[in-house]
C-alpha positions in Angstrom: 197.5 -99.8 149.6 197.9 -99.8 145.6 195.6 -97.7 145.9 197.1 -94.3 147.1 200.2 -93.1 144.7 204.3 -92.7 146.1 203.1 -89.0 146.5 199.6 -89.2 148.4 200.2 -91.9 150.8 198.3 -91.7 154.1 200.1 -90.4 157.0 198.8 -93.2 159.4 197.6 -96.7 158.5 194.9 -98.4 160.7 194.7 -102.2 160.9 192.0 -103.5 162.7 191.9 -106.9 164.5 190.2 -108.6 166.9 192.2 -109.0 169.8 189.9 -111.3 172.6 191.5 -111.9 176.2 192.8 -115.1 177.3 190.0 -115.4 179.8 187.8 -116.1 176.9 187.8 -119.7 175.5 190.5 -120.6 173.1 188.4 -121.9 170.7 187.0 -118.0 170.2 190.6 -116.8 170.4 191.7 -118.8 167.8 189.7 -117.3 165.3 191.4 -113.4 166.3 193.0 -111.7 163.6 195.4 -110.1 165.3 198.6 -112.7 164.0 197.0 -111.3 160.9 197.6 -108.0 161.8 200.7 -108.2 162.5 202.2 -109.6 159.8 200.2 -106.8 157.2 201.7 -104.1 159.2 205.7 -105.7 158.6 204.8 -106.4 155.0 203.4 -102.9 154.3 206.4 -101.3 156.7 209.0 -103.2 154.2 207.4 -102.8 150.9 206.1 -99.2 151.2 209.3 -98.1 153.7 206.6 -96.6 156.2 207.7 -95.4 159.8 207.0 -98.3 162.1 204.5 -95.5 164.1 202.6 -94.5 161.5 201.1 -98.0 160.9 199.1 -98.3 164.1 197.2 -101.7 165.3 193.4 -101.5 166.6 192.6 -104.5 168.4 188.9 -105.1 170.0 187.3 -107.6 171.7 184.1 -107.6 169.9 182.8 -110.4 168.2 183.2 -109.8 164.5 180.0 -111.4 163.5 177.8 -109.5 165.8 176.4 -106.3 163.9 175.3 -104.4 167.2 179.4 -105.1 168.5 180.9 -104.0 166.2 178.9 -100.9 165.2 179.9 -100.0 168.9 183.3 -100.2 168.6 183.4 -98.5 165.8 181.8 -95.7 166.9 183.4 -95.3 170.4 186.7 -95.5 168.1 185.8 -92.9 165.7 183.7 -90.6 168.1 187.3 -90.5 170.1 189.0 -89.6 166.4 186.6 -86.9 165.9 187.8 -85.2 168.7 190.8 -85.8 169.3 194.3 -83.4 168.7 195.8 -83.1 164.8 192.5 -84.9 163.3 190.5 -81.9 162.8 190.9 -81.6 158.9 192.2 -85.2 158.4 190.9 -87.4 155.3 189.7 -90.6 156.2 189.8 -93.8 153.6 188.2 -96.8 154.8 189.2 -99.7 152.9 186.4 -103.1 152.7 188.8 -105.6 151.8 188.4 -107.7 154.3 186.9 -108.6 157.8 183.6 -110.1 159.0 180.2 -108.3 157.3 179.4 -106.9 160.6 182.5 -105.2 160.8 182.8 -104.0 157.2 179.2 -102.5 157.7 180.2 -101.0 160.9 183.4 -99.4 159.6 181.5 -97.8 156.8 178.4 -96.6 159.2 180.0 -95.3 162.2 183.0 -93.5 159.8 180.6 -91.7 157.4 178.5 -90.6 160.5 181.5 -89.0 161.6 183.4 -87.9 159.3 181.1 -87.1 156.5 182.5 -85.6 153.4 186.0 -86.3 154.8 185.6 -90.0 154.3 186.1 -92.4 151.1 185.1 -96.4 151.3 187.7 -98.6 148.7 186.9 -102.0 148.0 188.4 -104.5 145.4 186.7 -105.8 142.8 188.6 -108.3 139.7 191.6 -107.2 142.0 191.6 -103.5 141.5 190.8 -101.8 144.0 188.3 -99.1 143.4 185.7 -96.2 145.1 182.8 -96.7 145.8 179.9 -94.0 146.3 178.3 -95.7 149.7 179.6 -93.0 152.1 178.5 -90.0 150.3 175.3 -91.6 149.5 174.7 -92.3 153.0 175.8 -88.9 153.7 173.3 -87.9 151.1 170.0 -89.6 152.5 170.7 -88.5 156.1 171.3 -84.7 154.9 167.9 -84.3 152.6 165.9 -86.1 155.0 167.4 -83.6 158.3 166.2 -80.9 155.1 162.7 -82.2 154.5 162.4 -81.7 158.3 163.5 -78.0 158.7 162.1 -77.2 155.6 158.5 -78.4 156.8 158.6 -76.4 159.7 160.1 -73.5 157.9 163.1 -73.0 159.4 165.2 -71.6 156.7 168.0 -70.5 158.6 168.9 -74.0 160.2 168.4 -75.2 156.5 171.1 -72.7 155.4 173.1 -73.7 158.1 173.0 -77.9 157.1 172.9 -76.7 153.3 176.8 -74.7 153.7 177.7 -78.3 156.2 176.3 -80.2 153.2 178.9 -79.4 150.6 177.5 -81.5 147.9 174.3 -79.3 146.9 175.2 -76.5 144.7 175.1 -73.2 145.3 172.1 -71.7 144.1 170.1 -73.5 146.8 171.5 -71.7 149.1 170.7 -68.6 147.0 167.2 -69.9 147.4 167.3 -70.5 151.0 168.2 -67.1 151.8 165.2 -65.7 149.3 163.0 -67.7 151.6 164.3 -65.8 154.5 164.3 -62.9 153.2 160.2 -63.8 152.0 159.8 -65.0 155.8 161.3 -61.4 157.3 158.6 -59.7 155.1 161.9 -57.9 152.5 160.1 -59.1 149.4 162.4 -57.2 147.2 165.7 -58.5 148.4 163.9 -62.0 148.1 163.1 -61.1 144.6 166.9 -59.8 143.8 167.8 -63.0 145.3 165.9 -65.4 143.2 166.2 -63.6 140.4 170.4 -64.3 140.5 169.3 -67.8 140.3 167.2 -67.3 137.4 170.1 -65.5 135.5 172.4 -68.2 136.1 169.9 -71.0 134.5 170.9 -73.2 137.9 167.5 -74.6 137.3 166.2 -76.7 134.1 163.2 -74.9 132.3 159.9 -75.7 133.9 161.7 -75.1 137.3 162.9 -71.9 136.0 159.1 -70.7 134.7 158.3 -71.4 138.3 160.4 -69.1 139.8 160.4 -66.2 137.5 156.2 -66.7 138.8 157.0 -66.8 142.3 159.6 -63.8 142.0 156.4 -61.8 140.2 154.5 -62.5 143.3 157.2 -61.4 145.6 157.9 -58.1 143.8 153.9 -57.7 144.0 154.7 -57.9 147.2 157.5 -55.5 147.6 155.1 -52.6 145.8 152.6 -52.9 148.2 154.1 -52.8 151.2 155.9 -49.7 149.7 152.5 -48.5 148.9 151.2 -49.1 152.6 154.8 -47.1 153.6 154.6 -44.4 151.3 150.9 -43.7 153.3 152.1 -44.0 156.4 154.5 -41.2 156.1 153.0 -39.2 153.4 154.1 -35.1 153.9 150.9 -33.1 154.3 151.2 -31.1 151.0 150.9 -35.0 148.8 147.5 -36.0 150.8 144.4 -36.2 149.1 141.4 -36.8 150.9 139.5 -38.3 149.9 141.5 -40.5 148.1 140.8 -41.0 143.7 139.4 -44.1 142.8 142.8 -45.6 141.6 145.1 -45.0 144.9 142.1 -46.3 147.0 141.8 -49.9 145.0 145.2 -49.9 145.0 145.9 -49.3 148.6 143.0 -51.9 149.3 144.7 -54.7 147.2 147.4 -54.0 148.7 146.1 -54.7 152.4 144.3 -57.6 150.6 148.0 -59.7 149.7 149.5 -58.4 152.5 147.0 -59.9 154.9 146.9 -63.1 153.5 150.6 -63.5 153.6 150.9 -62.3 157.3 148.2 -64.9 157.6 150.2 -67.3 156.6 153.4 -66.4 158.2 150.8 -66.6 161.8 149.9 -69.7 160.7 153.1 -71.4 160.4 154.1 -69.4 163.9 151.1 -71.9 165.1 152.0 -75.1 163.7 156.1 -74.2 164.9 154.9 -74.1 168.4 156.4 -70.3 168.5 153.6 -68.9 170.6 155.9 -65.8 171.4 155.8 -64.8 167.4 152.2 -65.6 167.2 150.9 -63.4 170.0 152.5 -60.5 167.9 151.6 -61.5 164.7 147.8 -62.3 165.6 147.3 -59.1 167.0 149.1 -57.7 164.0 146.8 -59.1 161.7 143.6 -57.9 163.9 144.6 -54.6 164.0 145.4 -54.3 160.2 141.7 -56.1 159.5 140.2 -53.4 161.5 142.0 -51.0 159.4 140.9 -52.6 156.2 137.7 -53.0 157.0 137.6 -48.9 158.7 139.4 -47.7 155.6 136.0 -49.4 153.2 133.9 -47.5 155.5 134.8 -44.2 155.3 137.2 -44.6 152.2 140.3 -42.4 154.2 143.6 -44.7 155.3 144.1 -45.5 158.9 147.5 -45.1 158.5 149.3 -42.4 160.9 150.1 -39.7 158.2 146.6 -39.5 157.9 145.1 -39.8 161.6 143.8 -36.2 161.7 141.6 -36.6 158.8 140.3 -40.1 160.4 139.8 -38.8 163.6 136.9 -36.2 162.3 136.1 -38.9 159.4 134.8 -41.3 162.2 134.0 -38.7 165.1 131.2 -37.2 162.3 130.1 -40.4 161.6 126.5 -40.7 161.9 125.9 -40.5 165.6 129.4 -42.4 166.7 131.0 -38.9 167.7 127.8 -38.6 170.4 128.5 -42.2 171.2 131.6 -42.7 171.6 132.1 -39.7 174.2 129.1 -41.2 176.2 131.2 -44.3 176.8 134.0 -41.5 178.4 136.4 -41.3 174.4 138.1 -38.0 174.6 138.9 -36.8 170.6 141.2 -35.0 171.9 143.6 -37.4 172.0 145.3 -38.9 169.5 143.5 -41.7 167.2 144.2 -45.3 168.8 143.4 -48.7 168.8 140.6 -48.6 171.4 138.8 -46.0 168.8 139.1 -48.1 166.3 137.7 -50.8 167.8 134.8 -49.2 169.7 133.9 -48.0 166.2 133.7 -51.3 164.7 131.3 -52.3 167.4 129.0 -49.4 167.0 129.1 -50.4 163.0 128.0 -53.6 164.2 125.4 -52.3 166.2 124.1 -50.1 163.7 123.9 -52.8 161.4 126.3 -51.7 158.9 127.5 -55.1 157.9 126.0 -58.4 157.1 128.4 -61.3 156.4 131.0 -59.2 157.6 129.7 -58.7 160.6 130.5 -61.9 161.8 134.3 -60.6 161.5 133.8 -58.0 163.9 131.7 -60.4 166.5 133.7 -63.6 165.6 136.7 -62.8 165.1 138.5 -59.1 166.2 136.0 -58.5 168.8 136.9 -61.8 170.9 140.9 -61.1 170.2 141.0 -57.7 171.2 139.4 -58.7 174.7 142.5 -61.3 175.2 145.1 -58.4 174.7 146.4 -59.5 178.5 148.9 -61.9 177.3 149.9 -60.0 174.9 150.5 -56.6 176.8 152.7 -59.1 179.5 155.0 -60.9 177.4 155.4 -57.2 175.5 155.9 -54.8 179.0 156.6 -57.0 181.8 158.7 -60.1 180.0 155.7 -62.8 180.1 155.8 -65.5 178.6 153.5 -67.4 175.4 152.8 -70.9 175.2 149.8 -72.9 174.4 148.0 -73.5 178.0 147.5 -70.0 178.2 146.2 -69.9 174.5 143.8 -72.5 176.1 142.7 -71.0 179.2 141.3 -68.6 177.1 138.9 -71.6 175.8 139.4 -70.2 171.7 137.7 -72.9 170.8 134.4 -71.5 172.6 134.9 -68.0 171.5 135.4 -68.8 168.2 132.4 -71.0 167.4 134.7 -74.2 168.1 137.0 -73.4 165.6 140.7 -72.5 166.3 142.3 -69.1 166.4 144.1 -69.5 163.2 140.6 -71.6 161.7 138.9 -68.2 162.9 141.4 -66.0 161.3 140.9 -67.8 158.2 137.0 -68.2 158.1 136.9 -64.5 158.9 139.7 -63.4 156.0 137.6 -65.1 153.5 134.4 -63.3 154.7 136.4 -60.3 153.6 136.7 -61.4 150.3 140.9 -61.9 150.8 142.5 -65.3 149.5 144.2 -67.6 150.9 144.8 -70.6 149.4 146.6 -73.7 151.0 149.3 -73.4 148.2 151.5 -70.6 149.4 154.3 -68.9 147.8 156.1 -70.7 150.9 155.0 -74.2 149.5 156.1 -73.3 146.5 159.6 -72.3 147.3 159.3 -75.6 149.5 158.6 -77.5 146.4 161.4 -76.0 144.0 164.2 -76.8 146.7 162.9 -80.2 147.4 163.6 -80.9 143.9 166.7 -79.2 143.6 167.8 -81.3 146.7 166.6 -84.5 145.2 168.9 -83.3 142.2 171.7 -83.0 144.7 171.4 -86.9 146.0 174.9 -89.3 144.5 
């Protein structure tokens, strides 16, 4: 009780004992502490001139030197506390002065499970008694490892969520979290403004720091092409050139180039969280934007919407496709589309208009676009995704027994686009690992 100071004494005092029926043997009952008990709550009452209510008596029945008893107790005791009326914002202090081992070691378990950053172990040592760091190093371990899980399967807004609960990390991780979520929902340049606050405010030591000012590059490369790829899709008709020069074509092609492999990646991790519903969208996403990459090297024109007219013709007077492509019932009358697009691919195919490539048309976007089904049900008539429909498609078989995302990624590289195991998601993964690791008592 030394302790606490006149002014910051605890409201309630705890004492507990073990308290064993007299149907148990008396040589176990002898041993109770509950005379004990007793006797510390009138000496405490006198000397600190507590009310006689606020010094309350626990008495249990569990055997003091059993660890698996008393851990029980404990927590049946403090999972009641938890919940119950005028202990929402109370501070716990758990005092290890005396009692069994079991029942020190339960105390200190079961109250930092449940009370977390609330709670605060004393002990006495050369008399004095004195704080030790055991709960909020417990506290500690269980928090980073929950955060090595979510952050392995991505889940940065859970991680936010544990991160705010967790309030011994600093800030700026949670300044990095949301940059990651920000990455993850494809708005590069809020993830950069994001990251860039913790640069500016040196949160991080020096190599750390290099890091990030790299990874922020990468995601304001980011943000210029997918306002490149924007800026096409609505161009006004009076700013078109078509063809376009040199410079806006390479550009516009790089541009597809980091923006595939990052929806790649984002597909990817979809795969390995299980989400089927988000892969279905983003694997047809990424087939449809191939076939546009691989169109727009063709016949050098985007096919992008502001400039569908100019595509239409562009492929229509394509060396016999025009002639082709209405024998198989097309009507160019209509507005460009997907199925164009991909009957156009084929006939390149055909035609022999490809060599390595080629394989992306019959390996890869050909054997997708026929499983557009599932896709088209979860989208129009609320169907669902999972992964025995994935397999009743037999993938495997289509895609030369590789997987969908193996495909995917066999196919990319064919197209000359990167995409290295070492994302900038693993890198962000990386920096707040250590920055967690930093956060550890």
């Amino acid at each position: 009780m030394s302790f606490f100071s006149r002014n910051a004494f605890p409201d309630e005092v705890w004492l507990f004992a073990s308290d064993h029926p007299e149907t148990v043997a008396e040589k176990v009952r002898s041993q109770d502490t509950i005379t004990l008990a007793v006797a510390i709550k009138r000496l405490i009452i006198q000397k600190y001139g507590c009310d006689e209510k606020s010094v309350k008596i626990i008495g249990y029945d569990s055997c003091p030197e059993s660890y698996d008893e008393m851990l029980d107790f404990f927590d049946r005791f403090f999972r009641k506390m938890k919940g119950a009326e005028g202990y929402d914002n109370a501070l716990y202090f758990v005092s290890m002065t005396t009692g069994s081992v079991p029942a020190n070691l339960g105390v200190i378990i079961s109250a930092a499970s449940y009370f977390g950053n609330n709670c605060e172990a004393i002990y006495l040592s050369g008399g004095k008694p004195r704080r030790t760091e055991m709960v909020g190093k417990l506290i500690d371990k269980r928090y980073f490892q929950i955060a090595q899980t979510l952050l392995l399967h991505y889940d940065y807004s859970g991680l936010h969520d544990l991160i705010e609960d967790w309030n011994a990390a600093p800030g700026h991780i949670l300044l990095m979290i949301n940059a990651c979520q920000k990455l993850y929902d494809f708005n590069f340049n809020q993830a950069a403004e994001t990251l860039d606050e913790v640069i500016e405010k040196r949160a991080v030591n020096a190599s750390s720091n290099l890091i990030l000012r790299q990874v922020s590059g990468e995601l304001k490369k980011l943000g210029a092409a997918q306002a490149l790829m924007i800026r096409h899709q609505s161009i006004a008709a009076d700013e078109k050139k078509v063809p376009l020069d040199g410079d806006e074509k390479n550009k516009l092609l790089e541009s597809y180039r980091m923006l595939l492999a990052l929806w790649y990646h984002k597909m990817r991790i979809s795969w390995c969280k299980q989400n089927y519903f988000e892969f279905y969208n983003l694997l047809f996403g990424l087939v449809e934007n191939m076939s546009k990459y691989v169109i727009m090297q063709i016949i050098e024109i985007p096919p992008l919407k502001s400039y569908f007219n100019e595509v239409k013709q562009a492929i229509r007077s394509f060396e016999g496709f025009g002639e082709y492509a209405e024998a198989k019932g097309v009507n160019f009358n209509y507005e460009l589309n997907n199925l164009m697009f991909d009957m156009f691919l084929k006939y390149l195919l055909e035609k022999g208009y490809f060599k390595d490539r080629g394989r992306v048309i019959s390996g890869f976007l050909n054997p997708v676009s026929e499983l557009k089904t599932h896709r088209n049900h979860a989208v129009h008539v609320f169907g669902g995704a999972s992964e025995d429909l994935l397999e009743s498609e037999k993938f495997s078989k289509k895609f030369g027994g590789r997987t969908v995302v193996e495909a995917a990624a066999f196919s990319l590289e064919l197209l000359g686009i990167n995409i290295s195991d070492i994302t900038i998601f693993e890198e962000f993964n990386c920096q707040i690992t250590g920055e967690l690791e930093k956060s550890l008592r």
